[in-house]
C-alpha distance (Angstrom), angle and dihedral (degrees) to the residues before:
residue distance angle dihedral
X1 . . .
X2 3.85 . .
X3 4.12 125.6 .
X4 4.04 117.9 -137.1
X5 3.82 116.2 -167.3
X6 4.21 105.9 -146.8
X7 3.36 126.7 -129.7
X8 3.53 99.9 -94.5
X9 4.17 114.4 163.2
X10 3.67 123.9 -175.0
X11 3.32 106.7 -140.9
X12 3.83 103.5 144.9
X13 4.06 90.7 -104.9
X14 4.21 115.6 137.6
X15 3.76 89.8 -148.0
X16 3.80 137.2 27.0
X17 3.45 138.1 138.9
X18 4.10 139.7 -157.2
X19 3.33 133.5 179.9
X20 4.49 115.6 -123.9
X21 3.47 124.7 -178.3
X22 4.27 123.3 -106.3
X23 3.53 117.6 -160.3
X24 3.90 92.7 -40.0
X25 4.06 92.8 -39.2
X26 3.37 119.8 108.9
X27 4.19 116.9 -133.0
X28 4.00 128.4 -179.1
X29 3.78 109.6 -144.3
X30 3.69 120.4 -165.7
X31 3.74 122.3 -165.3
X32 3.70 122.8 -157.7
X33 3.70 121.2 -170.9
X34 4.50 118.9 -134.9
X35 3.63 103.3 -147.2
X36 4.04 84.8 -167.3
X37 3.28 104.4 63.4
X38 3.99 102.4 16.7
X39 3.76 94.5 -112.6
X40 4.11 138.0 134.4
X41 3.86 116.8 -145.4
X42 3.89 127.8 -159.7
X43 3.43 132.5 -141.2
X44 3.43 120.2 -170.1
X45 3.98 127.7 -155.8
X46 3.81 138.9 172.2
X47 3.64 121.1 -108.8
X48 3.83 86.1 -92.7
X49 3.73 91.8 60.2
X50 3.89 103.5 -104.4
X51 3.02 113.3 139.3
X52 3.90 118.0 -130.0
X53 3.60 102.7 178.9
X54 3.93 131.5 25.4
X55 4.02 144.1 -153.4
X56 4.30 93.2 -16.7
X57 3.59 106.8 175.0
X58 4.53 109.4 -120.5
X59 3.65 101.2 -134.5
X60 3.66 131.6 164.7
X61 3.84 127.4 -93.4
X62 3.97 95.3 -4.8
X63 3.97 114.0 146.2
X64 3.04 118.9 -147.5
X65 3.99 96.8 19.5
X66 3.95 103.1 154.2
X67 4.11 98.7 20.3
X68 4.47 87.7 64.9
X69 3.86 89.1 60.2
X70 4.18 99.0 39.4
X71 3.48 126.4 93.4
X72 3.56 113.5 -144.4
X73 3.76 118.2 -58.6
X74 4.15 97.4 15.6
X75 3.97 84.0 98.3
X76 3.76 111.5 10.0
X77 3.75 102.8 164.7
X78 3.81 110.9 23.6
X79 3.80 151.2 -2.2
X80 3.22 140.7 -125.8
X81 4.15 126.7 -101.8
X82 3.49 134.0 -166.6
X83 3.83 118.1 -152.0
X84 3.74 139.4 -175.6
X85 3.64 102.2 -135.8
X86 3.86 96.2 -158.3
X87 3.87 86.4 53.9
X88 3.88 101.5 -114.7
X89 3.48 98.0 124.1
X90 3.62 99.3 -121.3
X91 3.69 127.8 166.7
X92 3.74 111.7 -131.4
X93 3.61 111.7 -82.5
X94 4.11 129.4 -172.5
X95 3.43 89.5 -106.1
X96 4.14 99.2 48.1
X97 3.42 109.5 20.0
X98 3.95 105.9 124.2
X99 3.59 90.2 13.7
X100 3.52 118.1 58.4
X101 3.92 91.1 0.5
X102 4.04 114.7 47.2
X103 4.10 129.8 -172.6
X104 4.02 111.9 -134.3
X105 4.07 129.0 -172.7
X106 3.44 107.3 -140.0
X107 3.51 109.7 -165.9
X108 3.94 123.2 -163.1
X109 3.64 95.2 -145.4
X110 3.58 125.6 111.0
């Protein structure tokens, strides 16, 4: 079991996306901020730009975040967490999200 922190940069933009490598598969995530209720939402794609899953709300300490919404295959060895790093327990919020607040995969491979 290994734990990769994502490339997530605060730069005060509502949506952006990157691409980050899963277990030797290559996915583009794009975040997009909700200014109503103070939220980020993923979308995740292939390398090819299809997306596989859509609009999943980045919250704090929730197992099993990504792997409830895929269908078999989308994430076959791991999920994705999102963790305060100053142990608050907050969600990701435009102002700390990859700062205080960080996304990991964690993949279950050895």
């Amino acid at each position: 079991m290994s734990l990769k922190e994502l490339a997530i940069v605060n730069k005060k933009d509502k949506h952006y996306e990157f691409s980050s490598n899963f277990d030797g598969v290559t996915h583009v995530l794009r975040l997009d901020y909700n200014d109503r209720n103070d939220t980020w939402h993923l979308t995740l794609k292939n390398a090819a730009q299809d997306v596989l899953l859509s609009n999943i709300p980045l919250l704090t300490n929730v197992d099993g975040m990504v792997e409830r919404f895929a269908l078999n295959g989308v994430m076959p060895w791991g999920d994705i967490l999102v963790i305060d790093t100053k142990n608050n327990a907050n969600d990701p919020s435009f102002d700390n999200f990859g700062l205080d607040v960080s996304a990991f995969y964690f993949s279950v491979r050895d």
